[in-house]
C-alpha angles and dihedrals in degrees: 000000000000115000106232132192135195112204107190113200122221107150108026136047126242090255084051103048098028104068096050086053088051096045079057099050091050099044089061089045091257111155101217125200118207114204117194133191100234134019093241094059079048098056095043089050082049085059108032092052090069096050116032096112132029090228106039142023138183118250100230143153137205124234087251092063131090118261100026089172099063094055114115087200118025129186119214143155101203119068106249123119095221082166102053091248121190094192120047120199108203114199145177086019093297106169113243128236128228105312104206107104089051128090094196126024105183115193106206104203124180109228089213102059108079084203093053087046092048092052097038082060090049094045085046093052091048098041084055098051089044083063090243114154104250134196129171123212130190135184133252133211093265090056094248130126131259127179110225097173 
């Protein structure tokens, strides 16, 4: 079954936690494949991703790009794996697809947003009857993780 993780923000924004999970994934040759809720929160990821930090940015792609399948990050918002990803980042409350041919499935929520919240406990409820090894993971003042289940 496919490890998934539920990484609940608190202190820091999407554009803030995500590129660091990303950097990580890259740094052990995972592809990752980022899936969005709307085209617009696709777009400004696109963006944001190369600019994030003056000293560093991800290669990436979006799914309206050519050679999807070279990209070692790809933004979508449907819920193919034209990359051949291994770990999966669902945002913004997008619904995930099948989650067989992953080894990691990470759901980003934002603590703050009563509808994210509301869909990350749906998405919960549904990951742990589909046998899927679950953990969840909140932030604490300091920005850090802590797993609290």
């Amino acid at each position: 079954m496919t490890e998934v993780l539920f990484y609940h923000l608190t202190e820091s924004t999407l554009e803030d936690a995500l590129p660091g999970l990303l950097e990580r994934s890259v740094e052990r040759s995972w592809r990752a494949v980022v899936q969005t809720g709307t085209e617009d929160r696709r777009d400004a990821l696109d963006g944001h991703l190369w600019t994030y930090r003056d000293d560093s940015f991800l290669a990436h792609a979006t799914d309206r790009e050519p050679h999807p399948a070279e990209q070692p990050i790809l933004l979508t918002t449907g819920e193919g794996n034209p990359n051949g990803s291994k770990i999966r980042f669902l945002v913004d409350g997008a619904s995930p697809p099948a989650l067989a041919d992953y080894d990691r499935a990470v759901f980003l929520f934002d603590g703050h947003d009563a509808a994210q919240v509301e869909s990350a406990r749906a998405h919960w409820k549904s990951m742990k009857e589909a046998g899927h090894a679950v953990t969840y993971w909140q932030q604490n003042a300091d920005r850090r993780w802590e797993r609290k289940a």
